[in-house]
C-alpha positions as CSV (number, residue, x, y, z in Angstrom):
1,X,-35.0,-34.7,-55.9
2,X,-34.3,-31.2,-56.6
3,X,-32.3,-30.1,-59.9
4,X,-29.3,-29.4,-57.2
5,X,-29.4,-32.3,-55.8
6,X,-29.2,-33.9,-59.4
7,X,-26.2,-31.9,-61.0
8,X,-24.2,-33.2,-57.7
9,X,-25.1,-37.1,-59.0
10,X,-24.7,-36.0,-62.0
11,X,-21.0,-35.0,-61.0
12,X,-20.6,-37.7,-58.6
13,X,-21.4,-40.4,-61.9
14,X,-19.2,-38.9,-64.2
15,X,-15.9,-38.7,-61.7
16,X,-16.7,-42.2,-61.1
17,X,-16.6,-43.1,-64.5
18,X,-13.5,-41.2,-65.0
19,X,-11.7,-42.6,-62.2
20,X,-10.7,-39.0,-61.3
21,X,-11.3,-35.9,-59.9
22,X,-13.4,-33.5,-61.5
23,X,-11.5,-30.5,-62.8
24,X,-8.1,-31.6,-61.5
25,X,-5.1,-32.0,-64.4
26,X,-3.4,-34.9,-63.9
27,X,0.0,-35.1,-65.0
28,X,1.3,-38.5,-65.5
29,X,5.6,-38.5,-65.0
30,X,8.0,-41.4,-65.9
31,X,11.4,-40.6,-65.2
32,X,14.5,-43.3,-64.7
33,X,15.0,-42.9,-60.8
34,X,16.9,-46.2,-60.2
35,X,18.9,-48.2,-62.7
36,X,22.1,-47.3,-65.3
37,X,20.2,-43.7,-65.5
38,X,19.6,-42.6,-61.8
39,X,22.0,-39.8,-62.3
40,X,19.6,-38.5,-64.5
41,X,15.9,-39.6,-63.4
42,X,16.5,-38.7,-59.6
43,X,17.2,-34.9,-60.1
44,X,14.0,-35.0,-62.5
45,X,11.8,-36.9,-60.0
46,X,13.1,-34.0,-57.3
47,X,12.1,-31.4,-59.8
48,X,8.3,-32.1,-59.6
49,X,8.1,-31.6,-56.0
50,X,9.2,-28.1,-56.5
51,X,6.3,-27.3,-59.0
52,X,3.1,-25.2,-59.1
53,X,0.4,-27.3,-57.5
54,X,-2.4,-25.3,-59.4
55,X,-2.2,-24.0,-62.8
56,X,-4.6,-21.8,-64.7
57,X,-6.8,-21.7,-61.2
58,X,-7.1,-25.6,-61.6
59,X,-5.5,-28.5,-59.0
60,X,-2.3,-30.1,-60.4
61,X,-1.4,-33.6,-59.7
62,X,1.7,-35.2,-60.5
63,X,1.5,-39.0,-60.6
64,X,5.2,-40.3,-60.9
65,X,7.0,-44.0,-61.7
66,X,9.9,-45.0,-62.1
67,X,10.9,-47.1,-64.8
68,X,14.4,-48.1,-63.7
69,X,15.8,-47.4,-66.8
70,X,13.8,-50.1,-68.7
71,X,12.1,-49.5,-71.6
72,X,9.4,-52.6,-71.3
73,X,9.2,-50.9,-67.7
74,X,8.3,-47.4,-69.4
75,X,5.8,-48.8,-71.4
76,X,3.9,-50.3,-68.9
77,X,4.1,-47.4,-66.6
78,X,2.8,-45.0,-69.4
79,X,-0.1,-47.9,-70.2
80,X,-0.6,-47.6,-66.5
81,X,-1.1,-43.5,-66.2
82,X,-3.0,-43.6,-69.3
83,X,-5.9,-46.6,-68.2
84,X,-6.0,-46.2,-64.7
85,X,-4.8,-42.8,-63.3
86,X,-6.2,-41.0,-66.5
87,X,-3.8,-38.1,-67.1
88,X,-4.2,-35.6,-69.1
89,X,-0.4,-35.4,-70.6
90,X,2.9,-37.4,-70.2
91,X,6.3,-36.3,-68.6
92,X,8.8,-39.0,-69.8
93,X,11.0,-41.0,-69.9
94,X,14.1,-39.8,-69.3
95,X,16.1,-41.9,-71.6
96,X,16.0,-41.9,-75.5
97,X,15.4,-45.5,-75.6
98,X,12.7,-45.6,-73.2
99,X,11.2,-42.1,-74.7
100,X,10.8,-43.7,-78.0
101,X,8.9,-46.8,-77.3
102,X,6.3,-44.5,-75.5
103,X,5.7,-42.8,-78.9
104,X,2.9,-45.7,-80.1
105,X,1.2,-45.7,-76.5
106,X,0.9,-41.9,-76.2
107,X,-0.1,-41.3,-79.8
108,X,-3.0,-44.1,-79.6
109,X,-4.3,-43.0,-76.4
110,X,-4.2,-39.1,-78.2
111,X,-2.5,-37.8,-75.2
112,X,0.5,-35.4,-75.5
113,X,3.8,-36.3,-74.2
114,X,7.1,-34.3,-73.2
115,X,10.2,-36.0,-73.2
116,X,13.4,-35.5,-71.2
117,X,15.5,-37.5,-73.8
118,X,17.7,-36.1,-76.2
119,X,17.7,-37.5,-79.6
120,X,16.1,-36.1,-82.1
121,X,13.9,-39.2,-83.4
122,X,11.9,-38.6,-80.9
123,X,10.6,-35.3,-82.5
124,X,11.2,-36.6,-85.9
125,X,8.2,-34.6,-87.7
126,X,8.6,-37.7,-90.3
127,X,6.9,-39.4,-88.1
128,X,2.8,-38.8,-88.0
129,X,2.9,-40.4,-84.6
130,X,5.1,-37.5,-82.7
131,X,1.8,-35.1,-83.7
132,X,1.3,-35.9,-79.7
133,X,5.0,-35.7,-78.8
134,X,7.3,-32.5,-77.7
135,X,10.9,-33.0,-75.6
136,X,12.8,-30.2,-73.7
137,X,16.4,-31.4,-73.8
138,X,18.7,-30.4,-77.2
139,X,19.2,-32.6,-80.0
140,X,22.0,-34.6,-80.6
141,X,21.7,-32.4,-83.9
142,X,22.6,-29.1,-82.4
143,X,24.9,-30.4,-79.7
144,X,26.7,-32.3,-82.7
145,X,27.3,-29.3,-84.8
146,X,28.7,-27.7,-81.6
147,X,31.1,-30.4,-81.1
148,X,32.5,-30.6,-84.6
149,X,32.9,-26.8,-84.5
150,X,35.4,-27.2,-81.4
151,X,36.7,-30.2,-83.0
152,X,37.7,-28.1,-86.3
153,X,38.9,-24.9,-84.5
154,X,41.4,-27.3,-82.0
155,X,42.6,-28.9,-85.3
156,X,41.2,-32.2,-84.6
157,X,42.1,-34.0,-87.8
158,X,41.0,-37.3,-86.8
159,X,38.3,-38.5,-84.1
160,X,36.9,-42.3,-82.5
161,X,33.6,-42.3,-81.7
162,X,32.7,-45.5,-78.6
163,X,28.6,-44.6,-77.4
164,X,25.9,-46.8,-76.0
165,X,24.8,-49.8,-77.9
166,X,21.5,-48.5,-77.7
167,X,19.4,-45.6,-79.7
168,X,21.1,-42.8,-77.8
169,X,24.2,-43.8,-79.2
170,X,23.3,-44.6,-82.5
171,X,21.0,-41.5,-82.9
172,X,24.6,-39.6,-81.6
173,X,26.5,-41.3,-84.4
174,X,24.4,-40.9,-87.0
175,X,23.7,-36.9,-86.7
176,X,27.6,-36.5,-85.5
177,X,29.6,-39.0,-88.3
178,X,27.1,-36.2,-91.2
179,X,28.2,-33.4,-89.7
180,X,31.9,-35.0,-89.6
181,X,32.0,-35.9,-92.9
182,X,30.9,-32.5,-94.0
183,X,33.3,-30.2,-92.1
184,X,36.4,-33.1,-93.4
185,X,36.5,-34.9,-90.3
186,X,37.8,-38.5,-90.2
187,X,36.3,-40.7,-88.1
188,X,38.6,-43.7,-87.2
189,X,37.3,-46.2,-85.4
190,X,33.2,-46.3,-84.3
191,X,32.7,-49.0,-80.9
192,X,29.5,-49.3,-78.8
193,X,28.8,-50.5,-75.1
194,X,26.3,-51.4,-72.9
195,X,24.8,-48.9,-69.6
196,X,24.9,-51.5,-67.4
197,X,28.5,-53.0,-68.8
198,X,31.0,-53.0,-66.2
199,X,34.0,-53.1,-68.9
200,X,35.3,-51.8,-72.0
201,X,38.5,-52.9,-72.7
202,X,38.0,-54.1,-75.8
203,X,36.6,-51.4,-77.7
204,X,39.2,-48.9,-75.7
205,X,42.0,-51.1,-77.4
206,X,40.6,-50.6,-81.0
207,X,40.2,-46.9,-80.3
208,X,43.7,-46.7,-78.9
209,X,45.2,-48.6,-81.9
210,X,43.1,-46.0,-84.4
211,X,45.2,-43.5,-82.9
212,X,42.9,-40.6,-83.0
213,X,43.1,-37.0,-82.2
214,X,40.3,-36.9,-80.3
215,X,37.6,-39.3,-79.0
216,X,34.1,-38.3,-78.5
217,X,32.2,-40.6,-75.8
218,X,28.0,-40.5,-76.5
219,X,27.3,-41.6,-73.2
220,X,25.0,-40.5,-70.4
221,X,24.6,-40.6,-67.1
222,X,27.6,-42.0,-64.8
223,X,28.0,-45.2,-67.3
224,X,29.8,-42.3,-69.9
225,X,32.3,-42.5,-67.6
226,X,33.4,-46.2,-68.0
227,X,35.5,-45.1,-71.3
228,X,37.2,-42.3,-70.3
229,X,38.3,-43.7,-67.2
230,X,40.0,-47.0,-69.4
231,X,41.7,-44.6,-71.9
232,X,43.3,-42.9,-69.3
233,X,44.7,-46.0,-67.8
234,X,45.6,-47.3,-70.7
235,X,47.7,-44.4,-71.9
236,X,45.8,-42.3,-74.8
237,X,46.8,-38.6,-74.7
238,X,44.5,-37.0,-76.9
239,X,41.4,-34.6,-76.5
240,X,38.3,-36.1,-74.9
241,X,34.8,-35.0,-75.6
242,X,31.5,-35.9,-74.3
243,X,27.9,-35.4,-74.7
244,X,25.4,-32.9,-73.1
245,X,24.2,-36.4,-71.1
246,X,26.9,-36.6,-68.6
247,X,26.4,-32.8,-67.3
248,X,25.9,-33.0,-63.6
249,X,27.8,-33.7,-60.5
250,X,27.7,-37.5,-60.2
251,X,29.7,-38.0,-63.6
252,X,32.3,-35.5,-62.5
253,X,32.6,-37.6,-59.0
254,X,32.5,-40.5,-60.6
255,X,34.8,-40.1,-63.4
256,X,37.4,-37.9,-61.0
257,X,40.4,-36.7,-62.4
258,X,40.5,-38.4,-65.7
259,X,37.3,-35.6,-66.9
260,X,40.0,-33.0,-66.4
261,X,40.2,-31.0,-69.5
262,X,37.8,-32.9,-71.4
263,X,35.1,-30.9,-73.4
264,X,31.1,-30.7,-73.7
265,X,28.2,-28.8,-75.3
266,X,25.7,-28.5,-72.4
267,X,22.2,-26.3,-71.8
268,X,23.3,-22.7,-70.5
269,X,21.7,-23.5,-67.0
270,X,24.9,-26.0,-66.3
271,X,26.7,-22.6,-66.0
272,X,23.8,-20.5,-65.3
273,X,26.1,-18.2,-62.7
274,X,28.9,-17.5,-65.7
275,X,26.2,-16.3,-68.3
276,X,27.0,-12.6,-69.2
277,X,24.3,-11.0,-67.5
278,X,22.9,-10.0,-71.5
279,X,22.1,-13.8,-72.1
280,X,18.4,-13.5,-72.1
281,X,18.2,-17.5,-71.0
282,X,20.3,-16.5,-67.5
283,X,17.4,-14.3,-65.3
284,X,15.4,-18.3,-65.9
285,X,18.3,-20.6,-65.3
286,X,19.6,-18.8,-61.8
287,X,15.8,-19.3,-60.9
288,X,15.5,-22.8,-61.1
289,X,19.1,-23.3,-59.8
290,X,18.3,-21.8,-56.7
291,X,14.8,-23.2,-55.7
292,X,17.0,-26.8,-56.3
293,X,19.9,-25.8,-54.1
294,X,17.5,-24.6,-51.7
295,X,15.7,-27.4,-51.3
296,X,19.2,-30.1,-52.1
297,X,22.5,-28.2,-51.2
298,X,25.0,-26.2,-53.0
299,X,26.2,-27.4,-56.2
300,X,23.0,-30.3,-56.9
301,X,22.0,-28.9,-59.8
302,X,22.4,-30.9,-63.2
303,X,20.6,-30.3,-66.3
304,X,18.3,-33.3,-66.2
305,X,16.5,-31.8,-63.3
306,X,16.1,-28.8,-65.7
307,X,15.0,-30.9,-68.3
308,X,11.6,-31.7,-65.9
309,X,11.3,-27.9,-65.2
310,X,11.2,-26.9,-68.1
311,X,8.8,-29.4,-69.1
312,X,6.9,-27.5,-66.3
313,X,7.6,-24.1,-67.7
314,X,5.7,-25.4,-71.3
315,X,2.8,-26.9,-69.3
316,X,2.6,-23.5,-67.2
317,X,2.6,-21.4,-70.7
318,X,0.2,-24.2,-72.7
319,X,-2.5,-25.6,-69.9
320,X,-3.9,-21.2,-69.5
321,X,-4.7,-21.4,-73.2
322,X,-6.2,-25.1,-73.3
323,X,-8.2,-24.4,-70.4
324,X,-10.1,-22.0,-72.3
325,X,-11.4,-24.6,-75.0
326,X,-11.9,-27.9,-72.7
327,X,-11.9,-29.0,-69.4
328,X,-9.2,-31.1,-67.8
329,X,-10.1,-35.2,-68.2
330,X,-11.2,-35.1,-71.7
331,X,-10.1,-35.7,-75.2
332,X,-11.0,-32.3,-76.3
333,X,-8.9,-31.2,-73.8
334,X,-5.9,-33.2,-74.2
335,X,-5.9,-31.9,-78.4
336,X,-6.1,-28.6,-77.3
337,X,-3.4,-28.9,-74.8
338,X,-1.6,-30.2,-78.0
339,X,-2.2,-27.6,-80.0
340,X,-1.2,-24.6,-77.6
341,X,2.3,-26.6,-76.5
342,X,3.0,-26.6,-80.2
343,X,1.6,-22.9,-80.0
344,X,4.2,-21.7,-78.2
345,X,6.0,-18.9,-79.1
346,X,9.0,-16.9,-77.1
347,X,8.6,-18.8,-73.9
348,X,11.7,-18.4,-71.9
349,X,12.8,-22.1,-69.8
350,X,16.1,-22.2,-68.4
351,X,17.8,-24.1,-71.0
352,X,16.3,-22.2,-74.2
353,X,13.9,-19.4,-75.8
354,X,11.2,-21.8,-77.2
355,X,9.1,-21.4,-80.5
356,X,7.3,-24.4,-81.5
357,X,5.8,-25.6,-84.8
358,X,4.2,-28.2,-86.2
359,X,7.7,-29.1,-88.0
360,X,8.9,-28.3,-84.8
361,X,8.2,-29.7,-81.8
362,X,11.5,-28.5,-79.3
363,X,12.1,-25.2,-80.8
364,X,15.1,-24.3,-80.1
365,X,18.0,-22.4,-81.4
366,X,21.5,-22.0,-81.1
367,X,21.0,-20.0,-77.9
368,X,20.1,-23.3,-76.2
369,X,24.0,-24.3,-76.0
370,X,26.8,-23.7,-74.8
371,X,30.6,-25.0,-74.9
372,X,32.5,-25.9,-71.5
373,X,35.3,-27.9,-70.4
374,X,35.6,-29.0,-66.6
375,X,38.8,-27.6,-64.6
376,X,39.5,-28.7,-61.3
377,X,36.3,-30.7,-60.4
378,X,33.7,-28.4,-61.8
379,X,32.4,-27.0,-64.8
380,X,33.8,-23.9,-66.5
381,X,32.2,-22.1,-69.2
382,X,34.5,-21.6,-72.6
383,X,33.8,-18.4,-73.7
C-alpha cells in the first residue's frame, strides 16, 4: 500500500470515528418552531436557510430541531447535536427558559453556545459555566432601563407588572422592580401567567383594582398578548408597555387593536427603514430585512429572525480566526472558536455594534435599543 493510499484510510478511519465529515463545521441549531413560542422560533429556523453555506473556505452545515418550546425537549435536542451529529457550536434555544437549562450540557461537552433568549442569566459572568455561552438578543437589563426612562418622562407614578410564570418573567421582574425602585417608581401589584394559559382574569382583576398608571406586560411571543387583550375588555385606561419579546407581526395581528398606543424597547432592525441614515447599525439591519422579505413577503420581518442572523454575523466574524489555530471537529477547535467570539471587537449585526469580553459575553451598548410605540397596525419609531 502506498503512503497515499494510507493517508486516504487514515482519513477514511478518523471521519468514521467522528461520525462526520472531515473539515466540515457543523453547527448544531435549536430554535422553538412549534409550541407557545412559534412566533419566535419560525422566523429563526427561516433565518438559517438564508446563510453562508461556507465560511472561512470551509463547508457549513446547519443541523436544526425544534424543541417545541420545551425545555426537557431542548435538552435532549442539544445532547442529541452534541453525541451524535458532533457540532462544533450551538445556536439556541430560543426561549430563556429553555436557553438556560442548555447551560450545564454545552459547558460539559466544552462546546460554545449562542443564545437567542433574552435574559441576562444566561450571560451571567457569575456563573463559571457561561465561559462557553454568548446570546445576541438585549438584556432585560438594558431594555428595563429604557422602559423606566419612558415611564419617568410620561409621569408614570405608579406601574403593575403581570409576566410569564417562568424565568423570562422573573428575570424581567427582578432587573425592572431595581431599576423601579431606584428612579421612585411604585410598583403596585406583581401577577404571573403561564405561555400556554388560555386565561387571565384573575391576575387582570388585581391589577385593575391596584389602579396603576401604567402596566408593563413581560411577555413574549403572541401569549403577551393574552393580558393586554383582558385589560382592555375589562375597562383599564392607562399606558401599556411591553417587552422587546413581542416585536414582530404575529403579536400585532394577534393582539389587534387593543396594542394601539402601547409602548416598547425593541433592537433598531424592527424599524430598520426609520433609522436616520447616521445610525451606524441601519446599512446592517436594511440588509438582513431585505434578503427575509425577499425570500417571505413584505412586512415578515421580526427581530427573532434577526436574533439567528446575527448569531450568524458572530460565527462569520469568529470561525476566520479559529480556523487558523484548529481544525473544525475538535476540541482545540471548539476553545478557540470560544476564544475569538469573546474576541470580538466592533462587529456590526443588525441589532447592535458588538464588543465582547470575558465579563462580557453580548456586548452591547445603548446603541442596541430603541423606543417605539405601534400606530395603526405597525410599528413606529419614537424619536
Amino acid at each position: 500500500m502506498n503512503i497515499q493510499m494510507k493517508s486516504l484510510l487514515a482519513l477514511a478511519v478518523v471521519a468514521t470515528f467522528t461520525g462526520r465529515a472531515l473539515a466540515d463545521i457543523n453547527v448544531g441549531v435549536v430554535v422553538s418552531a412549534t409550541g407557545p413560542a412559534a412566533s419566535l422560533g419560525i422566523p429563526e429556523k427561516n433565518t438559517f436557510a438564508l446563510m453562508p453555506t461556507s465560511i472561512g473556505g470551509e463547508k457549513i452545515n446547519y443541523i436544526i430541531l425544534d424543541d417545541a418550546s420545551d425545555t426537557t425537549t431542548a435538552v435532549k435536542n442539544t445532547r442529541k447535536l452534541l453525541t451524535e451529529d458532533k457540532v462544533d457550536v450551538i445556536v439556541g434555544s430560543t426561549i430563556t427558559p429553555n436557553s438556560l437549562a442548555m447551560i450545564d450540557i454545552v459547558a460539559e461537552a466544552e462546546t460554545p453556545m449562542v443564545s437567542m433568549a433574552a435574559s441576562a442569566r444566561i450571560v451571567d459572568p457569575a456563573n463559571p459555566k457561561v465561559k462557553w455561552v454568548f446570546k445576541t438578543p438585549q438584556n432585560d437589563i438594558q431594555m428595563s432601563t429604557a422602559i423606566v426612562e419612558h415611564m419617568t418622562g410620561a409621569n408614570v407614578k405608579t406601574v403593575a407588572f403581570i409576566g410569564f410564570a417562568d424565568a423570562y418573567g422573573e428575570g424581567w421582574f427582578n432587573e425592572f422592580s431595581k431599576i423601579a425602585e431606584a428612579r421612585k417608581l411604585q410598583i403596585v401589584a406583581n401577577e404571573r401567567y403561564n405561555r400556554a394559559d388560555t386565561s387571565v382574569t384573575g391576575q387582570v382583576l388585581k391589577v385593575m383594582a391596584a389602579k396603576p398608571d401604567a402596566v408593563l406586560i413581560a411577555g413574549s411571543g403572541t401569549p403577551a398578548a393574552l393580558p393586554q387583550k383582558v385589560l382592555k375588555e375589562k375597562g383599564y385606561k392607562g399606558a401599556f408597555y411591553q417587552t422587546h419579546g413581542v416585536a414582530n407581526k404575529d403579536f400585532l395581528r394577534v393582539c389587534g387593536k387593543d396594542c394601539e398606543g402601547t409602548f416598547l424597547p425593541a433592537g433598531p432592525v424592527l424599524v430598520a427603514a426609520q433609522l436616520p441614515d447616521s445610525n451606524p447599525i441601519k446599512k446592517v439591519a436594511l440588509d438582513y430585512v431585505g434578503k427575509y422579505e425577499a425570500a417571505h413577503g413584505k412586512g415578515s420581518t421580526s427581530t427573532f429572525g434577526a436574533h439567528a442572523w446575527d448569531a450568524g454575523l458572530l460565527l462569520q466574524n469568529a470561525v476566520p480566526v479559529a480556523l487558523k489555530k484548529a481544525k473544525p471537529g475538535t476540541k482545540e477547535f471548539k476553545l478557540a472558536l470560544r476564544d475569538a467570539l469573546e474576541g470580538l471587537k466592533n462587529v456590526t449585526i443588525s441589532h447592535a455594534i458588538v464588543n465582547m469580553s470575558p465579563q462580557d459575553h453580548l456586548g452591547f451598548d445603548q446603541r442596541a435599543r430603541v423606543m417605539v410605540t405601534v400606530e395603526n397596525g405597525e410599528w413606529k419609531l419614537i424619536k
